[in-house]
C-alpha positions in Angstrom: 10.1 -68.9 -19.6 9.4 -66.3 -17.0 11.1 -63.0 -17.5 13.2 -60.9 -15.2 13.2 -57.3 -14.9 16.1 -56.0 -18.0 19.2 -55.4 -16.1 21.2 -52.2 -16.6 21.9 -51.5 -20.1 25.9 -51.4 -21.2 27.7 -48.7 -21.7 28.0 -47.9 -25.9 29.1 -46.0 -28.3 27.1 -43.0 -29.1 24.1 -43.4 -31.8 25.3 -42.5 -35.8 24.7 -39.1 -36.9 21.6 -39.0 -38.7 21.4 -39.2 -42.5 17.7 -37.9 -43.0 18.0 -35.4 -40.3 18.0 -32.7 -42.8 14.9 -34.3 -44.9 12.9 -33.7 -42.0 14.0 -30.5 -41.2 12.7 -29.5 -44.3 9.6 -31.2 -44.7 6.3 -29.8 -43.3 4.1 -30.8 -40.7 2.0 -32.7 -43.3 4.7 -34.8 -44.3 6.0 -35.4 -40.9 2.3 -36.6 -40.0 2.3 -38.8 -42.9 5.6 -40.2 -42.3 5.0 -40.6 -38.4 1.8 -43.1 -39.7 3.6 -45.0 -42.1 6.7 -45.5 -39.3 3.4 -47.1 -37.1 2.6 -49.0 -39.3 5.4 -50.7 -41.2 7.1 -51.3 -37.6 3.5 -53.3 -36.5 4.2 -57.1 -36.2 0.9 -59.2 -35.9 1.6 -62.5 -33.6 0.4 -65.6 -34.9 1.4 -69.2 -32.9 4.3 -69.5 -34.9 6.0 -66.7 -32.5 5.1 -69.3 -29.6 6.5 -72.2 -31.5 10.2 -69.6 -32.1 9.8 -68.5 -28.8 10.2 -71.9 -27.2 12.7 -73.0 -29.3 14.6 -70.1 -28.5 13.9 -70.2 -24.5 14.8 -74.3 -24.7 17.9 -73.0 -26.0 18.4 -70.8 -23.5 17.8 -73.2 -21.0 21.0 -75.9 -22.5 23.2 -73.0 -22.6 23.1 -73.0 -18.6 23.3 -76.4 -18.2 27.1 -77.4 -16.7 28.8 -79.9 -18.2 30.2 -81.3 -15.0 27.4 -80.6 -12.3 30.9 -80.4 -9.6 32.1 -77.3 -10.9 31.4 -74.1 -10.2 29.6 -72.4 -13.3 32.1 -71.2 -16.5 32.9 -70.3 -19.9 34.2 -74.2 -19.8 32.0 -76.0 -18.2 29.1 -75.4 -20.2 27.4 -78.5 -22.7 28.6 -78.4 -26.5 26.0 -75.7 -28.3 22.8 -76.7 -30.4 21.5 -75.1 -34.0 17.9 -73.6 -34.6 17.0 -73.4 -38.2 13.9 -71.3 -38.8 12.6 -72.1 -42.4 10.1 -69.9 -44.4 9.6 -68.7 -48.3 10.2 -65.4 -48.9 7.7 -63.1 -47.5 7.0 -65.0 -44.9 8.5 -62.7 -41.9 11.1 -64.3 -40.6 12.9 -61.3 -39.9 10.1 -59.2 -38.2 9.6 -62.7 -36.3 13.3 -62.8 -34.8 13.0 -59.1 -34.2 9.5 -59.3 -32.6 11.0 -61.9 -30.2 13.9 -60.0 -29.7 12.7 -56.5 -29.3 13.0 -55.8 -25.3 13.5 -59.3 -24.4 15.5 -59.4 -20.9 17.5 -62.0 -22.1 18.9 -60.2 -25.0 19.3 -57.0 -23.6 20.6 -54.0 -26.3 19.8 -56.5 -29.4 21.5 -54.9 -32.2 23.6 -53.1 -30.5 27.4 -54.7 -31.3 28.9 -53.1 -28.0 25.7 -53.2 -26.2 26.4 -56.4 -24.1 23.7 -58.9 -26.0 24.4 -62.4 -25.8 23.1 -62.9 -29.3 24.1 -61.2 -32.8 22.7 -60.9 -36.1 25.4 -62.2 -39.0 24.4 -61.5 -42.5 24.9 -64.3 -44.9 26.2 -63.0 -48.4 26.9 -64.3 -51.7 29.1 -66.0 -52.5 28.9 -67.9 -49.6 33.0 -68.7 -48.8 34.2 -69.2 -45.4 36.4 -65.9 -45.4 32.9 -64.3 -46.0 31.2 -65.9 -43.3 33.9 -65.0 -41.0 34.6 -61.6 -41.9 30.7 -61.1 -41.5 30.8 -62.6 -37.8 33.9 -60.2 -37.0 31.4 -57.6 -38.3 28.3 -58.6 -36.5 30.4 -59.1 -32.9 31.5 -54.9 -33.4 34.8 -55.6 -35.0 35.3 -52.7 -37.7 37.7 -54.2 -40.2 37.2 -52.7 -43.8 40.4 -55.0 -45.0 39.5 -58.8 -46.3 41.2 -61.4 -44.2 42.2 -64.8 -45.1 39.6 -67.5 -43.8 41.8 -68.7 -40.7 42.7 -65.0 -39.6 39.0 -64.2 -40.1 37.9 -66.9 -38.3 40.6 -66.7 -35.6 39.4 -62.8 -35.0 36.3 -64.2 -35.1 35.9 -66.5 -32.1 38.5 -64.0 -30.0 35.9 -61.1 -30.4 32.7 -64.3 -29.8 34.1 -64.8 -26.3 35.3 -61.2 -26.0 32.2 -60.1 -26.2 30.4 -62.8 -24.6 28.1 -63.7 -27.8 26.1 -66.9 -26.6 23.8 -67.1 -30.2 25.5 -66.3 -33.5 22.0 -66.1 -35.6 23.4 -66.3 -39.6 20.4 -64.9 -41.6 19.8 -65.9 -45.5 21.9 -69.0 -44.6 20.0 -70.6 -47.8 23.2 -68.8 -49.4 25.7 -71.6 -47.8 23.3 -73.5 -50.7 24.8 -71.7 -53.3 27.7 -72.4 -53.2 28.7 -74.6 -55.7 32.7 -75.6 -54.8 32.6 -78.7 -53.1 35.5 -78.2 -50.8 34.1 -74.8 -49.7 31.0 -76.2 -48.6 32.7 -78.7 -46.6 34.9 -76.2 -45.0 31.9 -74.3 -43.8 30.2 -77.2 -42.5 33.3 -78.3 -40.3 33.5 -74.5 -38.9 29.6 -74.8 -37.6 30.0 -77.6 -36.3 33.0 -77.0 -34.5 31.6 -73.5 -33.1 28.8 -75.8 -31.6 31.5 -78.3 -29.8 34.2 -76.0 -28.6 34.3 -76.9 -25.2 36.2 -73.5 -24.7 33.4 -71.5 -26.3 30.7 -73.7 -27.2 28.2 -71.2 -29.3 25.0 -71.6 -30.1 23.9 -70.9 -33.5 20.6 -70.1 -35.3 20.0 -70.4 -39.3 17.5 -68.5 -40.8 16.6 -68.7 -45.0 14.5 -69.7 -47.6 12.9 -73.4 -48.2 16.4 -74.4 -50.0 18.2 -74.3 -46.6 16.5 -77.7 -45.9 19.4 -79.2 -48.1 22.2 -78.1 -45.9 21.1 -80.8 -43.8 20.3 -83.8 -46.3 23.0 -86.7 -46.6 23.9 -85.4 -50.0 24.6 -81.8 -49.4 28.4 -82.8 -49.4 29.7 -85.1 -52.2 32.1 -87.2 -52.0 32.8 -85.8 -48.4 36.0 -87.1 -46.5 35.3 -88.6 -43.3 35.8 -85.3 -41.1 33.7 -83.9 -43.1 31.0 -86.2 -43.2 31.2 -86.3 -39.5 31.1 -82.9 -39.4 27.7 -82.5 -41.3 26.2 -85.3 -39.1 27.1 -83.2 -35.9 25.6 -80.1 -37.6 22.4 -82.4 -38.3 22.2 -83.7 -35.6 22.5 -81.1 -32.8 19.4 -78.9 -35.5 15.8 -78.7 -34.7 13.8 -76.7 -36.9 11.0 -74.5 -37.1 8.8 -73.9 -40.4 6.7 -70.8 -40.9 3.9 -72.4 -43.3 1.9 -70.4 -46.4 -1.2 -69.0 -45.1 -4.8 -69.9 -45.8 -7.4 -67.6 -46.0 -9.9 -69.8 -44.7 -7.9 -71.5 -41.6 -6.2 -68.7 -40.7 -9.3 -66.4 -40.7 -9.2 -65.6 -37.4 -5.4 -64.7 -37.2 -5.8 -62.6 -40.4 -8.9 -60.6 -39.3 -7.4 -59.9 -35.8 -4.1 -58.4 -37.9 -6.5 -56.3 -40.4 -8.4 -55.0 -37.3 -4.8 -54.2 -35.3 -4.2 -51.8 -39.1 -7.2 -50.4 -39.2 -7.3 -49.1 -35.6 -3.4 -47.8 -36.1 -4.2 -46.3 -39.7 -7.7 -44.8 -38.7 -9.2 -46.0 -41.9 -12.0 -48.5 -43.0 -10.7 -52.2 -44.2 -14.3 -53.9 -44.3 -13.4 -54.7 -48.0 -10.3 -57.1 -46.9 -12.9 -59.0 -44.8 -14.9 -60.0 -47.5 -14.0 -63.8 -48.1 -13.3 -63.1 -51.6 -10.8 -59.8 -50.7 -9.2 -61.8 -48.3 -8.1 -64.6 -50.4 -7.5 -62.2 -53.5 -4.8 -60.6 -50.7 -3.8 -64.3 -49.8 -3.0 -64.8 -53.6 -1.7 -61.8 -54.0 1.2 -62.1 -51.4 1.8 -65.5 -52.8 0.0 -67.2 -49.5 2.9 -65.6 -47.1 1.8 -63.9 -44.1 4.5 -61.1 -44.2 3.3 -60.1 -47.8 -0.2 -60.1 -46.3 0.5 -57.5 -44.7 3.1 -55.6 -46.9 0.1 -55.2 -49.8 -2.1 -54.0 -47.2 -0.4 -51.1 -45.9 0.7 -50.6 -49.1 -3.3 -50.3 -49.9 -3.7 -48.1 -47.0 -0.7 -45.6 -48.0 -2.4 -45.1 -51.3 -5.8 -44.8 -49.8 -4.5 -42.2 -47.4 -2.5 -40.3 -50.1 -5.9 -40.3 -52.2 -7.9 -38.4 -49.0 -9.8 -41.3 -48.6 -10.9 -43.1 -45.1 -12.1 -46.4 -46.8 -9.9 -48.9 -48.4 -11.2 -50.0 -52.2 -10.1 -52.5 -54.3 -8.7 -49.6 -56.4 -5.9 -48.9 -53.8 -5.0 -52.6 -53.8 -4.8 -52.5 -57.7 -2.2 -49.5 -57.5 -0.1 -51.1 -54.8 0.1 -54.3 -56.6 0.8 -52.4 -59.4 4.0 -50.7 -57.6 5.1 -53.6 -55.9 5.6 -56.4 -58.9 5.2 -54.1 -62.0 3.0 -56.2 -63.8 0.4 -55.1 -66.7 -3.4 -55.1 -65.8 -3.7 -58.7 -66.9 -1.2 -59.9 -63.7 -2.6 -57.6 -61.4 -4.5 -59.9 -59.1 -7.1 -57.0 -58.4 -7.8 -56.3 -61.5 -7.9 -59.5 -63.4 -11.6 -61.5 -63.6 -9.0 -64.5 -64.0 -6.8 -63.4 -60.8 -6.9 -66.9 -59.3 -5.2 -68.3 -62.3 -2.6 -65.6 -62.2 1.5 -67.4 -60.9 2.2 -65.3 -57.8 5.0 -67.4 -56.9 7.2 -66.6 -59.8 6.3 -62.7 -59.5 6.8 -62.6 -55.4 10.0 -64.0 -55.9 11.5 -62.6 -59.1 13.7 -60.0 -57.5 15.2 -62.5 -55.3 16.1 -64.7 -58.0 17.8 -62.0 -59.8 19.6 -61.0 -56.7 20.6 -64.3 -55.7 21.5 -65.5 -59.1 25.2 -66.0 -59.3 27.5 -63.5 -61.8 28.1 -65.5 -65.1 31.7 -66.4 -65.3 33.4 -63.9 -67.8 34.3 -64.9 -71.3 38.1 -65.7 -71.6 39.8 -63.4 -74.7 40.9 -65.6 -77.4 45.3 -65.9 -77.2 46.9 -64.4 -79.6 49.2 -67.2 -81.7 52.6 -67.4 -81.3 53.0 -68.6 -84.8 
């Protein structure tokens, strides 16, 4: 979709005061330096054809939302087509935050992103656990710039809600770690949540358009058994939801077919870092990297500016498998027998299970409290 020039920014509230302000007053130029790298490159994204396959998905969107219902009448808030659902489906590591930001990052069509009171058609909702309908409104009411600190019952949450949606003119609610909806184990709250999606998506007053990003277990939200023993608004509900969803996967990475992509990333580091990574593209270092980040793209590149930090810290201008070792080392905790680069056995080694053990700690649900025995009557 060809792009427009940005149109004037909207008016907003003045930035935060800033926490680390004094941090950096006191720190030397040294520091600073260092820190001013590290900014570089943490905030790099490498574009693969995944962020063509988002970005059209995105545009195509774009393009229903100015469709008119009824082609007679003049162009409105209600005359425009019952909304559509994106779901963008990765493991963990995988980038799909740095992905929706990438896209969104200076895009005319979203102008201010991340900005509440900025004017930008689309916001960012954070999914929590649990996963309750009062949650998921109170965290739209958030995301639209609404500042409530006091918890609201589900239908004055959700009433707020879609008055500060149209308020505001949000066209794209995007609901990230939506694999959280999964979690949710009472069967009545699921189906609540399902009926509210799916009747953001057909308000013909406000008809919003919504995008669901989270993990590979978000797939379920959509199968025919995701609600049990549904009644029939309900199960007409999820079938609207289903329905009106395409989806976009971000595969695992291959070191071998994805060589290309990979190289052109470590080359885009090294010019920013000003360091040599000729180890990482050895065949061997790159898959040991591969395996390392559990064969996601996003922890590709975590471990290797992770490498490169320690490198730099060590006054060293060449990456070594020693600075791999150490940042492996800091970023799963495991003993030298785990580490994938220092193990003659690394290819054996789970990543999986150590990639995402602090997300299943974080996601795992508080076990229920242990009632105190009654005292007897008798």
């Amino acid at each position: 979709m060809k792009r427009k020039t940005t149109p004037s920014p909207v008016e907003s509230d003045p930035p935060r005061n800033d926490p680390t302000r004094l941090w950096r007053d006191l720190s030397g130029p040294v520091t600073l330096k260092h820190v001013g790298l590290m900014e570089k490159l943490k905030a790099h994204y490498v574009t693969t054809s995944r962020d063509d396959q988002l970005a059209e998905e995105i545009e195509l969107m774009i393009k229903n939302a100015m469709l008119r219902r009824d082609p007679s009448r003049p162009h409105a808030a209600d005359n425009r087509c019952e909304g559509t659902a994106l779901a963008v489906i990765a493991q963990s590591g995988a980038g799909k935050t740095k992905a929706m930001e990438h896209f969104l990052k200076d895009n005319p069509f979203f102008p201010n992103y991340g900005d509440p009171r900025g004017g930008c058609p689309l916001i960012t909702v954070q999914t929590r656990s649990p996963a309750t309908l009062a949650q998921l409104g109170m965290a739209t009411m958030h995301g639209c710039g609404y500042p409530s600190q006091t918890h609201k019952a589900e239908n004055e949450a959700w009433s707020l809600a879609r008055f500060q949606l149209r308020h505001q003119n949000i066209l794209i609610s995007h609901y990230a770690e939506a694999q959280r909806i999964i979690k949710q184990k009472n069967r009545a709250e699921r189906g609540k949540i399902v009926e509210t999606l799916a009747s953001l998506m057909t308000d013909l007053e406000w008809p919003l358009y919504l995008v669901l990003s989270g993990l590979q277990e978000l797939k379920k939200l959509f199968q025919n058994d995701f609600l049990d023993e549904p009644d029939k608004e309900s199960r007409e509900s999820h079938a609207t939801l289903t329905r009106r969803t395409r989806f976009v996967e971000f595969k695992s990475i291959d070191s071998t077919h994805d060589r290309k992509d990979l190289d052109r990333g470590v080359g885009e580091y090294e010019e920013l870092a000003g360091v040599s990574l000729r180890i990482v593209k050895e065949p061997e270092m790159r898959e040991r990297i591969c395996h390392a980040g559990a064969r996601q793209l996003g922890l590709f590149f975590e471990l290797l500016v992770m490498a490169i930090e320690v490198c730099i810290l060590s006054g060293r201008k060449a990456v070594a498998l020693q600075d791999f070792e150490a940042a492996y080392a800091a970023r799963t905790m495991q003993p030298v027998e785990l580490n994938v680069f220092a193990s003659d056995y690394w290819r054996e080694i789970d990543t999986t299970i150590i990639q995402h053990r602090a997300e299943d700690d974080e996601e795992a649900e508080p076990k229920p409290k242990k009632e105190k025995p009654r005292r007897s009557d008798t």
